[in-house]
C-alpha positions in Angstrom: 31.9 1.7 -9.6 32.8 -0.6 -6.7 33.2 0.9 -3.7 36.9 -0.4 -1.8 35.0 -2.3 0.6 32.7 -3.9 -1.0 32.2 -7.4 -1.3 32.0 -10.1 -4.4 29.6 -12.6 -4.5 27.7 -14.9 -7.3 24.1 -14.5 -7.7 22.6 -16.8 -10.3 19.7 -14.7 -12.6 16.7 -15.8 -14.6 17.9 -15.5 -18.0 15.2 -13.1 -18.4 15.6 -11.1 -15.1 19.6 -10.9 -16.7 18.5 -9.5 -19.6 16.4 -7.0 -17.8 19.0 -5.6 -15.4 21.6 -5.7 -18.3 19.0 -3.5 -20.4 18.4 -1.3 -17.7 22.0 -0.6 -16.8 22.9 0.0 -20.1 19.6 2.9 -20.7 20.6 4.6 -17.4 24.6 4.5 -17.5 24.7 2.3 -14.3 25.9 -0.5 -13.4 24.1 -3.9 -12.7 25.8 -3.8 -9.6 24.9 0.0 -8.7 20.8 -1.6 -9.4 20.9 -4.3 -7.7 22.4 -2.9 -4.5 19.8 -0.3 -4.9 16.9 -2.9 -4.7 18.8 -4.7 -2.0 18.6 -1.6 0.3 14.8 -1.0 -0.4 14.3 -4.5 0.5 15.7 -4.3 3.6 14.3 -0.9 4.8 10.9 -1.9 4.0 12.0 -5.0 6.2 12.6 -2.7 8.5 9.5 -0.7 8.4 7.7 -3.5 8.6 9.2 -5.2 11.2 9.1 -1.6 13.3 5.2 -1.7 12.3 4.5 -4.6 14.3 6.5 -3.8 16.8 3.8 -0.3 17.1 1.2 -2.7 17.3 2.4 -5.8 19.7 -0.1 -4.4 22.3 -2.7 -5.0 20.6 -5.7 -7.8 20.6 -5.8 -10.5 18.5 -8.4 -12.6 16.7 -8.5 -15.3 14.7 -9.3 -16.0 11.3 -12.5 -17.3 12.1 -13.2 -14.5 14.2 -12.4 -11.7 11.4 -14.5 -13.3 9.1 -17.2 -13.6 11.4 -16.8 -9.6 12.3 -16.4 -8.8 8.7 -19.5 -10.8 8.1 -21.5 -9.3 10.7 -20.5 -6.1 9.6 -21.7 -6.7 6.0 -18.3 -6.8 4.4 -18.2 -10.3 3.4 
């Protein structure tokens, strides 16, 4: 159920996608709303891990592409 302060809003599904939540909700007595705010939440705190990730590793060098595959091939990798 809803909680009071949540918020309405229109997504637009695949047909298919649709079809999948809908199945879903229906095999694990929730609602399509409860899933999708679930996914919504693990999209944003892997955002967040990620974004926190490069923030760990701002310091450090970079190359470019040509470089890494010049190191990868130097190192036998490529």
């Amino acid at each position: 159920m809803a909680e009071p302060t949540a918020k309405r809003s229109t997504i637009y599904f695949d047909p298919e996608l649709h079809r999948a939540l809908r199945l879903k909700a229906a095999s694990t007595n929730r609602s399509v709303s409860d899933i999708v705010n679930e996914a919504v939440r693990q999209s944003l705190r892997e955002d967040q891990e990620d974004l926190a990730a490069f923030g760990d590793r701002v310091a450090e060098p970079t190359i470019t592409y040509e470089e890494l595959l010049d190191d990868l091939k130097k190192h036998g990798r490529i």
